[in-house]
N, C-alpha and C positions, 0 to 999 in steps of 0.2 A: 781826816775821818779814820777813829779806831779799824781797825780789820784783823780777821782770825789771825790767832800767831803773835799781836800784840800786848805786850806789858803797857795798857793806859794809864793804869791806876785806878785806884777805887773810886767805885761809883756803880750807876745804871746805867745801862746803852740798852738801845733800842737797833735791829735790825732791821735794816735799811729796805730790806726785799717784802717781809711780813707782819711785821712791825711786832714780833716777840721780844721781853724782856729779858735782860740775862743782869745781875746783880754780879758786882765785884768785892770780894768781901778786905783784900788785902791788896797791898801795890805789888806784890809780887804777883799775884795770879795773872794768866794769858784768858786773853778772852779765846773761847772755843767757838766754832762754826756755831751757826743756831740751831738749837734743838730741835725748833720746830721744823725749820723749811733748809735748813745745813746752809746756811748767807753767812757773806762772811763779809759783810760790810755795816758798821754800825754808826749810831746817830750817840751823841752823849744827850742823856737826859736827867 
């Protein structure tokens, strides 16, 4: 399971607590806390 802090790679995760989307546009980027509800655990979608 991705969570804050991690390089998953590109893609959409979904957070695991609110179910807000967060879009990875690059493999370098870290997924961040969730915007909406700050979860830091995510679902790959």
């Amino acid at each position: 399971m991705p969570t804050t802090g991690e390089k998953p790679g590109k893609g959409t995760y979904q957070c695991k607590t609110c179910g807000q989307v967060v879009r990875l546009d690059d493999s370098t980027d870290t997924l961040p806390p969730c915007p909406k509800c700050n979860g830091t655990e995510y679902y790959k979608v």
